[in-house]
DRENKESE-916721 format. One record per residue: x, y, z of N, C-alpha, C in turn; residue in three letters. Coordinates in steps of 0.02 Angstrom, whole numbers, plus 50000, padded with zeros to 5 digits. Each point is the difference from the previous one (the first is absolute). Layout:
XYZXYZXYZALA
...
***
This chain:
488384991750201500584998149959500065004649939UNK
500495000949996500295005049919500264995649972UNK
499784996949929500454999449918500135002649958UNK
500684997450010500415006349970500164996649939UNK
499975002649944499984999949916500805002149973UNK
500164994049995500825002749959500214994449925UNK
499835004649956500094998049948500734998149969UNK
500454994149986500824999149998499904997949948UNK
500615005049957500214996549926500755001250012UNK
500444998049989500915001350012500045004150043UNK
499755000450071500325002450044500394996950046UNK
500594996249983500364997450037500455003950040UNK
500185006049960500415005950048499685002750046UNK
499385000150012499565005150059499444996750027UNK
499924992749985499414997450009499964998450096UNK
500644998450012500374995950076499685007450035UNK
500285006149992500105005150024498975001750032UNK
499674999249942499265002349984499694996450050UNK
500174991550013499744994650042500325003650063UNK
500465001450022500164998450055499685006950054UNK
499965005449941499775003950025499374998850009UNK
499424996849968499514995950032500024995950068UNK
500434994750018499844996550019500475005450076UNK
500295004649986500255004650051499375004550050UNK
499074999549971499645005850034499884996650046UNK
499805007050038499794997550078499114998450015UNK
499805001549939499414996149985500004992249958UNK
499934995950048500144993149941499584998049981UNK
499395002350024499354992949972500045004149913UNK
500334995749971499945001649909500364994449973UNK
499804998549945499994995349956500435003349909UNK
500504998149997500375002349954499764994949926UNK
499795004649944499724996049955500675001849923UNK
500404995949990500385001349952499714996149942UNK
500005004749934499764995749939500765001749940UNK
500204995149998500734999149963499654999449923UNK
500385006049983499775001349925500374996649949UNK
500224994450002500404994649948500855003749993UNK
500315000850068500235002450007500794995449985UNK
500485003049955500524996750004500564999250000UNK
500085003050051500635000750048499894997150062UNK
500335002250063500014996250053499355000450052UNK
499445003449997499385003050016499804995050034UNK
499754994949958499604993050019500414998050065UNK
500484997650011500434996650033500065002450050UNK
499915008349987500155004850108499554998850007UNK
499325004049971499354998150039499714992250011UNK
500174995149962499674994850050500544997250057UNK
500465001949997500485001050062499625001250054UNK
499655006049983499635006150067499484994650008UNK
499604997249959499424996250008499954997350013UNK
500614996950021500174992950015500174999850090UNK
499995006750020500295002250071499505002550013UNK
499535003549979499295000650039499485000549957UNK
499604997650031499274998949977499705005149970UNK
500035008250029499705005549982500034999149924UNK
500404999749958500305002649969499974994449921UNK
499505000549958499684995149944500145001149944UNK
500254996449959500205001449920499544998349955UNK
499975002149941499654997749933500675001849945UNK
500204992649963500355001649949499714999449918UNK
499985005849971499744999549937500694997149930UNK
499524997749980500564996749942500045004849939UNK
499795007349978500095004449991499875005650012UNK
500475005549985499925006650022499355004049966UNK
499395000850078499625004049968499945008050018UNK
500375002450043499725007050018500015000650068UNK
500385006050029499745001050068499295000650016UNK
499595004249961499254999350019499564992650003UNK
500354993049955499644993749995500194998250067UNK
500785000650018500204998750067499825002050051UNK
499825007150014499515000550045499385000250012UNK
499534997449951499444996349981500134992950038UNK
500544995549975499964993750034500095000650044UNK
500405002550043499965000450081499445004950058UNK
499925003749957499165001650028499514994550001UNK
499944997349933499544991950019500134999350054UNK
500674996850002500384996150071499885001550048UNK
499805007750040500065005450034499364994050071UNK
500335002850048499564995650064499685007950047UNK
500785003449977499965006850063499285005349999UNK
499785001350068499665007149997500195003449962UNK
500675003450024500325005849930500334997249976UNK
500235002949930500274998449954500495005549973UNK
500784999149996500525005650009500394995549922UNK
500495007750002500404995749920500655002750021UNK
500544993649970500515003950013500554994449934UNK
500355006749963500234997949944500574995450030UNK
500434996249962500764995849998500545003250000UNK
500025005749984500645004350040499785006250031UNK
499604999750037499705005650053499804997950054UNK
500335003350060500014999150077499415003350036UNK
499784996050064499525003650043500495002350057UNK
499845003550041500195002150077499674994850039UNK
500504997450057500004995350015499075000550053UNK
499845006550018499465001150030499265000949950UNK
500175002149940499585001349959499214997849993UNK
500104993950002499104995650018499795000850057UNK
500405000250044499745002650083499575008150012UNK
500455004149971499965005049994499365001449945UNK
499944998849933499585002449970499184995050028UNK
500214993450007499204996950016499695005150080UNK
500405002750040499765003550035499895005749994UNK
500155002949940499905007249982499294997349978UNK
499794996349964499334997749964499684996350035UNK
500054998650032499454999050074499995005350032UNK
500305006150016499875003550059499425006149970UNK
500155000849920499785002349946499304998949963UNK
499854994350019499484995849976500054998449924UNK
500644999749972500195002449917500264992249968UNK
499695001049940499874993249949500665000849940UNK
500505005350013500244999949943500635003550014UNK
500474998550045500725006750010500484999149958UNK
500675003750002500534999349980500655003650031UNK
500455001450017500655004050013500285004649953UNK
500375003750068500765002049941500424995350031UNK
500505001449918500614993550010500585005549938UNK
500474994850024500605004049981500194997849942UNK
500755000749963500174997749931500694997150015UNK
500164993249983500605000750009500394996649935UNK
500564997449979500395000249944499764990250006UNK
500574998849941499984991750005500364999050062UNK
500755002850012500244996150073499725000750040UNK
499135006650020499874999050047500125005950034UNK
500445005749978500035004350033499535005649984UNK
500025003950067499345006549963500425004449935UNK
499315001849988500005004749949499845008350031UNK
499934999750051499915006550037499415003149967UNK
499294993749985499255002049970499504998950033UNK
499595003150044499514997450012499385003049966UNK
499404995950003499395000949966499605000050048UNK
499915004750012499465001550079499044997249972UNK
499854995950022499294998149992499345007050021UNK
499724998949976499285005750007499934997050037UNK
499485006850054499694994250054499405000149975UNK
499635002249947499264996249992500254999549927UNK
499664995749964500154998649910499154998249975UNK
499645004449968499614997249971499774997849945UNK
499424998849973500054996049940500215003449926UNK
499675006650019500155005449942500755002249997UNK
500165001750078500955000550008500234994249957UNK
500104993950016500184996349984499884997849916UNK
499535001149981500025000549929500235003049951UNK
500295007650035500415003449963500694997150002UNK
500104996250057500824997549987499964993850057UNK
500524995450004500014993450041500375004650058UNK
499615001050054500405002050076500254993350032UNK
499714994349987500394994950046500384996349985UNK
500545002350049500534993749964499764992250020UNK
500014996249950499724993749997500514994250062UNK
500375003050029500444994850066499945003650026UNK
499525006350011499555000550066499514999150026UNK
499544999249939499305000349999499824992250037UNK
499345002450050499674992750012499335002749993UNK
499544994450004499345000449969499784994350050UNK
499485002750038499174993150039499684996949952UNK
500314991549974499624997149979499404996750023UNK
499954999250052499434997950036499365007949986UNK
500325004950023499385005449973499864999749908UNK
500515000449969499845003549936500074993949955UNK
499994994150025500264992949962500685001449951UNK
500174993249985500655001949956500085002749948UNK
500455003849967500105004449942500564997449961UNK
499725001949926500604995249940500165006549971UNK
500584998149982500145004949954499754997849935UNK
500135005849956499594999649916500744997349976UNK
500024995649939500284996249943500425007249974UNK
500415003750045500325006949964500834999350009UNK
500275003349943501134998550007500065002350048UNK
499595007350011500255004750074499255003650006UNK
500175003950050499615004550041499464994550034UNK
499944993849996499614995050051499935001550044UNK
500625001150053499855002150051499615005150040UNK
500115005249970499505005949974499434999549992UNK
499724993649967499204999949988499844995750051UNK
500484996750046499584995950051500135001350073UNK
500295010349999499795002950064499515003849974UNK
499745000749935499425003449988499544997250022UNK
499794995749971499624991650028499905001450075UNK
500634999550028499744999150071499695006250031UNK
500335007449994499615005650022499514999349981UNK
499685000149933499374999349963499484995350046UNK
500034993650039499824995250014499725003350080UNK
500745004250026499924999950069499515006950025UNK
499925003349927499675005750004499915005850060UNK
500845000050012500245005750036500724998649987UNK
500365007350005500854999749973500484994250063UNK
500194998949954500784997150014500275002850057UNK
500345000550046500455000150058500795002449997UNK
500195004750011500754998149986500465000150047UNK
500424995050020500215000450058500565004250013UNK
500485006950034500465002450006500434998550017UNK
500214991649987500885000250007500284992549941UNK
500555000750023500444997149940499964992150007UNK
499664996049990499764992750014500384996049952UNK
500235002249944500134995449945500755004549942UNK
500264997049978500434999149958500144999149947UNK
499915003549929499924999649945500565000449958UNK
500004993749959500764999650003500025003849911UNK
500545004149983499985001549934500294997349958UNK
500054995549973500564997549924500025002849952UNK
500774999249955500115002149942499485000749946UNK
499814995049998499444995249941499415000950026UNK
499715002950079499485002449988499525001149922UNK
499144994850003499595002849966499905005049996UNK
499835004650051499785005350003500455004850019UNK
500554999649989500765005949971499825006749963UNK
499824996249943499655006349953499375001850015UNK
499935004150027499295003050001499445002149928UNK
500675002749969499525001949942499574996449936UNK
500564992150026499674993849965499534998650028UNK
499665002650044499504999550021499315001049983UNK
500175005149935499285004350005499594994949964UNK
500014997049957499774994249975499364996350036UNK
500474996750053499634995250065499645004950062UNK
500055005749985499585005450049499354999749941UNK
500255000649943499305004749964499594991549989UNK
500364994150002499744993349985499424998750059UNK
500525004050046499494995450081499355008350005UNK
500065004849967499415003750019499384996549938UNK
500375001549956499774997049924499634990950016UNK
500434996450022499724991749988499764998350056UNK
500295001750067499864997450075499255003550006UNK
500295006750016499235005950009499725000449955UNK
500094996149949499305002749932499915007649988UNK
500645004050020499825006949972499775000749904UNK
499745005249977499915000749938500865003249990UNK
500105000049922500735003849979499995005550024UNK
499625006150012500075003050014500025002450083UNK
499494996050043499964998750067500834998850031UNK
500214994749960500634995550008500635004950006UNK
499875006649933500495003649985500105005750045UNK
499415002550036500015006350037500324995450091UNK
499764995450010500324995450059500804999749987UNK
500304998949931500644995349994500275008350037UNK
499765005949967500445008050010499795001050059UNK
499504998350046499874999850071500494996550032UNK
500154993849981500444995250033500765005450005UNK
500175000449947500695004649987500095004550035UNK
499465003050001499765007450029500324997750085UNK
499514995550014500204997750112500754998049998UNK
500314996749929500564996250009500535004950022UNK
499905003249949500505004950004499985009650025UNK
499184999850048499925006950031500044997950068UNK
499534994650014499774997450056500204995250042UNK
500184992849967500364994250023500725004050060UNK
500515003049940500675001550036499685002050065UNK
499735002150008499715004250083500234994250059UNK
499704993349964500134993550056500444996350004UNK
500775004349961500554997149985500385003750030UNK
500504996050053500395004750048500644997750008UNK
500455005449973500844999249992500225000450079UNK
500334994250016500214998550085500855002049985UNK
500095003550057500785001249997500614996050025UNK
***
């Protein structure tokens, strides 16, 4: 079984879309774990709709908003599945996607994969982006910059037990595919095709990149315990892959 981790705060515009494309794979044994982030708009009301029509599919409602990372902390508790997959409130899987990657990682013998997946707008249409996945990611790769997109990534909890993210605004995700390569002590997997759907919004957090540098130099600096200076030669490493290296796995579709 796969649980799948979807953290909902006001996604009433994309939340229907995110479920259905769940409850659409051709792998079913999975268990859909939604943790409703004191959400208030119409959120509450679709998903126990869904919950209410099948069993897979379990809520936790918090009576305030703490964080996508607390949220997927609580539903990892929750978590029953072998693997353990994430997939945000307005971002789509391919309807084959769990079929396809749990057999790429069995045939593989691999504790830790992920995809490429595409970009598409709020209505849903492409963006003519894809982000082609590495096929190996290791721990040192991966430390210079986050290669996995986090609604691709799955992880063997039964091998590497479950993983939390750290109490962080951003880059969480980031420190808990470190976690898992680190754990599985061989690289990451990457699978070569387009499994998933990343949806882009206006209001995107992570829009500005350059507001970023902050929560890069925070998570080498507070997460990794780098020294200031350790922290500082990583943050211009990070920059360095972002913007020499990364584009390489970014591919303009015509």
């Amino acid at each position: 079984m796969v649980s799948i981790i979807t953290p909902v705060f006001n996604a009433e515009k994309f939340i229907t879309q995110t479920i259905n494309s769940i409850i659409a794979q051709t792998h079913q044994n999975w268990e859909l774990l939604l943790v409703n982030d004191a959400s208030n708009d119409a959120s509450k009301t679709i998903i126990e709709k869904f919950s209410s029509e099948d069993t897979r599919i379990h809520i936790k409602n918090l009576s305030e908003n703490k964080g996508a990372a607390f949220c997927r902390n609580e539903a990892t508790k929750m978590a029953e599945g072998v693997y353990i997959a994430f997939l945000d409130s307005d971002d789509l899987w391919r309807h084959d996607k769990l079929e396809k990657q749990l057999a790429f990682m069995q045939q593989n013998d691999c504790a830790v994969s992920f995809t490429s997946y595409l970009q598409i707008d709020e209505s849903g249409n492409s963006l003519n982006k894809r982000i082609n996945a590495l096929p190996k990611l290791s721990y040192k790769k991966l430390r210079l910059n986050n290669y996995i997109g986090n609604l691709t990534g799955i992880y063997n909890a039964k091998k590497l037990g479950k993983i939390y993210s750290p109490a962080m605004r951003k880059r969480q995700d980031w420190a808990l595919w470190l976690e898992a390569v680190k754990r599985s002590s061989r690289p990451a997997l990457g699978l070569q095709e387009d499994l998933a759907y990343y949806r882009i919004s206006k209001n995107a957090m992570s829009a500005n990149k350059l507001s970023l540098v902050k929560y890069n130099y925070r998570f080498y600096r507070g997460y990794l315990g780098f020294s200031k200076p350790k922290a500082t030669y990583f943050l211009l490493k990070f920059f360095a892959e972002y913007f020499l290296v990364r584009p390489k796995q970014i591919e303009r579709l015509k």
